[in-house]
C-alpha positions as CSV (number, residue, x, y, z in Angstrom):
1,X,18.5,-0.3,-9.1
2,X,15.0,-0.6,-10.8
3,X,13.2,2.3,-10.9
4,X,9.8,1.9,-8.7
5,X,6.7,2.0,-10.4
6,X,2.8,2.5,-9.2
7,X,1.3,-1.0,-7.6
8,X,-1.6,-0.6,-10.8
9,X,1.4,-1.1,-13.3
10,X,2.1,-4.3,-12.2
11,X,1.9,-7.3,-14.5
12,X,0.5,-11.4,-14.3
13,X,4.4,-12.7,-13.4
14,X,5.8,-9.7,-11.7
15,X,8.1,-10.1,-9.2
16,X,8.2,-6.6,-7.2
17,X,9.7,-5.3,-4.0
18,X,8.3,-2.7,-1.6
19,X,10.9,-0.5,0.7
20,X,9.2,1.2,2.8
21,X,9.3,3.6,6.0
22,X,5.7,4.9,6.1
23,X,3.6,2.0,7.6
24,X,0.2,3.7,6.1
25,X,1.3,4.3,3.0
26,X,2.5,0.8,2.9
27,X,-0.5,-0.5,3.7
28,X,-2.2,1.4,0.8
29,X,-0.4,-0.2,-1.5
30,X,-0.9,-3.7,-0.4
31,X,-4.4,-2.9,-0.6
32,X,-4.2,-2.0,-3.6
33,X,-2.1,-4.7,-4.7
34,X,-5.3,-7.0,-2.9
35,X,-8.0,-5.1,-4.7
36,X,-6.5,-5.4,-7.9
37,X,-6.1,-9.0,-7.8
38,X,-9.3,-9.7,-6.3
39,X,-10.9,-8.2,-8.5
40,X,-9.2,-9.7,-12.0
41,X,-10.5,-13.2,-10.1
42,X,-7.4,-14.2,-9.0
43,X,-6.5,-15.8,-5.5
44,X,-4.8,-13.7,-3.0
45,X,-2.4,-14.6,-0.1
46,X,-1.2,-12.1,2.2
47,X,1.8,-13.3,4.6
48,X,2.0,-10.7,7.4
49,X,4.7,-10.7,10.3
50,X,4.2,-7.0,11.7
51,X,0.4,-6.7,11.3
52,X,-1.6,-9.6,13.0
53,X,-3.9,-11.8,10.2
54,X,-7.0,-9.8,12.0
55,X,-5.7,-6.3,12.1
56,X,-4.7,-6.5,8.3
57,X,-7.9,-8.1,7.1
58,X,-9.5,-4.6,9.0
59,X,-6.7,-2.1,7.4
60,X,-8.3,-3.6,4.0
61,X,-11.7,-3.1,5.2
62,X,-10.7,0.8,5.4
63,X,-9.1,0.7,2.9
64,X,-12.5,-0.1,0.7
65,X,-11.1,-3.0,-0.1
66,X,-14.3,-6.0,0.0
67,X,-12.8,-8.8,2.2
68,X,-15.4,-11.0,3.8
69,X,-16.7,-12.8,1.0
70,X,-13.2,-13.3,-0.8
71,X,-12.5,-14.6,2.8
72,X,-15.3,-16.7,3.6
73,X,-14.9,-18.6,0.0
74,X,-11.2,-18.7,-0.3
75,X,-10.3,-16.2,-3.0
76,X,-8.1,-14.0,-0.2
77,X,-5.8,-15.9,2.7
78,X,-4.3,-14.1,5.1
79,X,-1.6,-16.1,7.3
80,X,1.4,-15.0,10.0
81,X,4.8,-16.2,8.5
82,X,5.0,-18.3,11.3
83,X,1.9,-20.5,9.4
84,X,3.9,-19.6,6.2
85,X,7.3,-20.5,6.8
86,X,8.2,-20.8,10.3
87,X,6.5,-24.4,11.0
88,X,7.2,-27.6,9.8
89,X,11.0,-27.8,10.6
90,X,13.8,-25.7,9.7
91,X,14.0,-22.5,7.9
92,X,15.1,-22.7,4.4
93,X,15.2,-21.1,1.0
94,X,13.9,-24.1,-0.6
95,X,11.1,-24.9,2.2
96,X,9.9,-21.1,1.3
97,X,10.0,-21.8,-2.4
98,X,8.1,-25.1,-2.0
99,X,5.5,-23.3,0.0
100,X,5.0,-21.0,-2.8
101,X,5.0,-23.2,-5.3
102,X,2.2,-25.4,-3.3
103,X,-0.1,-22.2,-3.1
104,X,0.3,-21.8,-6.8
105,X,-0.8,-25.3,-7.5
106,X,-3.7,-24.7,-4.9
107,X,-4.8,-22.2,-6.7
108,X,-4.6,-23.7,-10.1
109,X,-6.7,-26.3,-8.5
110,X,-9.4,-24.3,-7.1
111,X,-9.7,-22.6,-10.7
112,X,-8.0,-19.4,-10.3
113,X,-6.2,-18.0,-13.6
114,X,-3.5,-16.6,-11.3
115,X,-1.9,-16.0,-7.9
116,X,-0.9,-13.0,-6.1
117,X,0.8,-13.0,-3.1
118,X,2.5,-10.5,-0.7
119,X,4.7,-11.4,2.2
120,X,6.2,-9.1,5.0
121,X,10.1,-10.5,5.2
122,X,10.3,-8.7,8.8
123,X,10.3,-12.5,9.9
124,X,13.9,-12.4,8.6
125,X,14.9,-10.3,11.4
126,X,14.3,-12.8,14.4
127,X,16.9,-14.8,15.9
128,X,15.4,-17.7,14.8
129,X,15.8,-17.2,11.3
130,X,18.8,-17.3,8.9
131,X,19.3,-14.3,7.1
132,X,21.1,-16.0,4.4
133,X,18.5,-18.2,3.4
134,X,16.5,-14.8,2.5
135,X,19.2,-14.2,0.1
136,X,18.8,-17.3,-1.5
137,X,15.3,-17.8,-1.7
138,X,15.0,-13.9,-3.1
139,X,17.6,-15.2,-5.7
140,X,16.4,-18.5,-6.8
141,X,12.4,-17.9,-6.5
142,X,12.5,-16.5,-10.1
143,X,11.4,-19.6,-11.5
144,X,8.1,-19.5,-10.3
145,X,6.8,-16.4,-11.8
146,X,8.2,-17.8,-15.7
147,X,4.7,-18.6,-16.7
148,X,3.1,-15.6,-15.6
149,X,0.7,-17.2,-13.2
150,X,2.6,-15.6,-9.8
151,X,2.3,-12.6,-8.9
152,X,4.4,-11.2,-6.0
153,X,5.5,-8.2,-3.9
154,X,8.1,-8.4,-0.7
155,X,7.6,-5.7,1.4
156,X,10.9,-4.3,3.3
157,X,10.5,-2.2,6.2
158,X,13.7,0.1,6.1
159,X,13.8,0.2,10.0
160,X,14.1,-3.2,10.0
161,X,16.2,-3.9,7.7
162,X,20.4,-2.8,7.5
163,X,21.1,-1.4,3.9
164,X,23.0,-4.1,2.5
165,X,19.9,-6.3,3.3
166,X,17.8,-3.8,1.5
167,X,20.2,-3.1,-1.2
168,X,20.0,-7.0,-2.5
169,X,16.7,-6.6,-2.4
170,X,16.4,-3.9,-4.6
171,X,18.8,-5.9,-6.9
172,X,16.7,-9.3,-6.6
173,X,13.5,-8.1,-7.6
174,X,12.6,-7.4,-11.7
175,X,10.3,-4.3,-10.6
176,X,9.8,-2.3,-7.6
177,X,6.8,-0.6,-6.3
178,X,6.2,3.1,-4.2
179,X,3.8,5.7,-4.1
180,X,4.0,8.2,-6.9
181,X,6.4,11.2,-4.4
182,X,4.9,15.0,-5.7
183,X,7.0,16.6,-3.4
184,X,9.2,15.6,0.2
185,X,11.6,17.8,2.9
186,X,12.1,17.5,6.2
187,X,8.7,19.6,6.7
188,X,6.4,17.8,4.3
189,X,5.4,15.0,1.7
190,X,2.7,15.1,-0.5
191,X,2.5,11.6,-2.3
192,X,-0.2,9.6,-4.0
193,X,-2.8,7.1,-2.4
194,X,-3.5,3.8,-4.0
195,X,-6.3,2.4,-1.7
196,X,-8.6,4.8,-1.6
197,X,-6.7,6.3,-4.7
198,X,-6.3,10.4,-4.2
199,X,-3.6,12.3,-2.4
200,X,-1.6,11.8,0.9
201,X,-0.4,14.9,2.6
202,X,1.9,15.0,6.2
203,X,3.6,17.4,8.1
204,X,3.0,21.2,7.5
205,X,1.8,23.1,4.0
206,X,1.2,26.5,3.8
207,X,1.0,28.8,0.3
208,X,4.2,28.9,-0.4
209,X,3.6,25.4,-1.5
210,X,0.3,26.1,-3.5
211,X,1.4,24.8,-6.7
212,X,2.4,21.2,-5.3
213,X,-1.1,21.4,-3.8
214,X,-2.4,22.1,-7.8
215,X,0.0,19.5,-9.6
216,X,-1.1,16.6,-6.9
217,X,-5.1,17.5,-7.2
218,X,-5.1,18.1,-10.4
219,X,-3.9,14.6,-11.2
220,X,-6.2,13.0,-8.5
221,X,-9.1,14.8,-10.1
222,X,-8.5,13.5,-13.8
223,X,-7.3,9.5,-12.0
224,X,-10.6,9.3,-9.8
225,X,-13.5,9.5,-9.7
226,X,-13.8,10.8,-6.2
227,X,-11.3,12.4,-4.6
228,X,-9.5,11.0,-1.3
229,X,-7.5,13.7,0.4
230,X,-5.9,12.3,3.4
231,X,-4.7,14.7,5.9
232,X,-4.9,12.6,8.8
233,X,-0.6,13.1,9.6
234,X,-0.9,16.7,8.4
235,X,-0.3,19.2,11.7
236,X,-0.7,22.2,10.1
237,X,-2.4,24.1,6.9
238,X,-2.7,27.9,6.5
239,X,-6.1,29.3,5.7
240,X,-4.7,30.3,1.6
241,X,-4.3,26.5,1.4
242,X,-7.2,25.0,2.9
243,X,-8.6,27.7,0.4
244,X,-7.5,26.2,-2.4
245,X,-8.1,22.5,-1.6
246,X,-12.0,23.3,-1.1
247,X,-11.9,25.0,-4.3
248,X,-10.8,22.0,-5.7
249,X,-13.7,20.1,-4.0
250,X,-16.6,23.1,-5.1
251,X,-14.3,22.6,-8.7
252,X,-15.6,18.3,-8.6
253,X,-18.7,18.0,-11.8
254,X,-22.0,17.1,-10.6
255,X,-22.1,12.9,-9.4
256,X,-18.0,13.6,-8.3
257,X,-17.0,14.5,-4.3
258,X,-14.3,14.8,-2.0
259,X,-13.4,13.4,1.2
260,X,-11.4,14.9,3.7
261,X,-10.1,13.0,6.4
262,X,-7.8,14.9,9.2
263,X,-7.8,16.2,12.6
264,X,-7.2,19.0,15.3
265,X,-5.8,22.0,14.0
266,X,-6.0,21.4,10.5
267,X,-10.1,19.8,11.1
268,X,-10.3,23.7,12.4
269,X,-8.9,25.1,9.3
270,X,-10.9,23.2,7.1
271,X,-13.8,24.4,8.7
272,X,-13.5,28.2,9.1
273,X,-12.9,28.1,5.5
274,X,-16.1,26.6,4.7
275,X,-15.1,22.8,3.4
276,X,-17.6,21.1,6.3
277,X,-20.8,23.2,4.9
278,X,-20.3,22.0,1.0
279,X,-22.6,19.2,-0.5
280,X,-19.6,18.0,-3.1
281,X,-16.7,17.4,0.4
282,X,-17.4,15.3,2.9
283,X,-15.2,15.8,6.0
284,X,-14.1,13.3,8.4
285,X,-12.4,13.3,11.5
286,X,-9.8,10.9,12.3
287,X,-8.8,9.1,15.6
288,X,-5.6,10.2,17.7
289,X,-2.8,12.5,17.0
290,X,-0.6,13.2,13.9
């Protein structure tokens, strides 16, 4: 199995695959995966199944990825795979890979040094379509990406998918793609964000887990230039580490900041220790429950 690497390591010619169970942090890495492209000029498609065309092009939007002139001029598509693959006839490995094969021409046309394209294969999972033909076009799309003008990631959702499903795909694809883990247990995950870059947190810290806190800001700190800290699916912090993560924020040189986003309980936290009163963090409340 390969072993996954960040969505910024990827390569003009990459063929990657994206197992996932976290729907946000999947998300931040397809925008990623968009920004990136966008903006090294390429064209971008986007073939969504679980998130409708409209919704998606929004979760880029908050993502700070810049979508409504790429849209309005072409560089960035987003389609269902029913516009993809499901329509004109039959389902098949080699209908898929002529598809692909007529955006890359497209794209050629229209002057673009390279294509990048990410498709949700949930549509494999309806009735409708032949789960063996997946197999097939995962194992004979390779040809397509020789020249390095294709650039691709197929995202797996692992509650969709049965494990030998997602075991072949693992196998299929050169390279693999997930968020950089700094620490996960049944109680909490601390992992990197792509789009805005900084740190992911869920579930419950407190100081017994201090020097995860340290490793994963200290990393975000010397990566970017501002400092995303998303605790929006974080249900509880003690006060020692909401302590230490607006240290890290009064720590940021002049010109740098960080953002907070989270809610309830740990929204509280965060502001009897101070972090809503400080110039260099910006706090923001998000929308419904962790």
């Amino acid at each position: 199995m390969t072993t996954p690497t960040s969505v910024e390591d990827l390569s003009p010619g990459d063929h990657a695959c994206l197992t996932f169970s976290d729907k946000e942090e999947r998300l931040d890495i397809i925008a990623a995966f968009v920004r990136d492209g966008l903006g090294q000029g390429h064209k971008v498609v986007c073939f969504t199944e679980s998130v409708p065309p409209d919704r998606l092009a929004t979760e880029l939007l908050e993502r700070e990825v810049t979508t409504d002139e790429p849209l309005r001029v072409g560089q960035l598509a987003v389609q269902t795979c029913d516009e993809a693959w499901l329509s004109g006839g039959p389902l098949t490995a080699a209908r898929m890979i002529d598809v692909l094969g007529g955006q890359l021409d497209l794209a050629s046309r229209e002057g673009y040094p390279g294509l990048r394209v990410t498709a949700d294969m949930c549509w494999a999972t309806r009735p409708i379509a032949a789960v063996e033909q997946l197999v097939v076009f995962e194992a004979e799309v390779a040809r397509l990406f020789t020249d390095g003008r294709l650039t691709a990631i197929c995202q797996y959702d692992r509650h969709s998918f049965d494990a030998v499903t997602l075991a072949f795909a693992a196998a299929a694809h050169p390279r693999a793609v997930a968020a950089t883990v700094y620490h996960e247990d049944p109680v909490l995950r601390v992992c990197r964000q792509h789009s805005p870059p900084g740190v992911r947190i869920a579930g419950e810290i407190d100081y017994t887990r201090l020097d995860v806190l340290a490793h994963a800001l200290s990393e975000a700190l010397r990566l970017d230039h501002h400092l995303h800290l998303n605790l929006a699916q974080l249900r509880f912090v003690d006060a020692a580490t909401a302590g230490a993560i607006v240290q890290a924020g009064l720590s940021l040189p002049a010109g740098r900041r960080m953002v907070i986003v989270c809610r309830g309980l740990v929204h509280k936290m965060i502001e009897l220790v101070g972090g809503a009163d400080l110039p260099q963090i910006r706090v923001t409340v998000a929308d419904g429950e962790p």
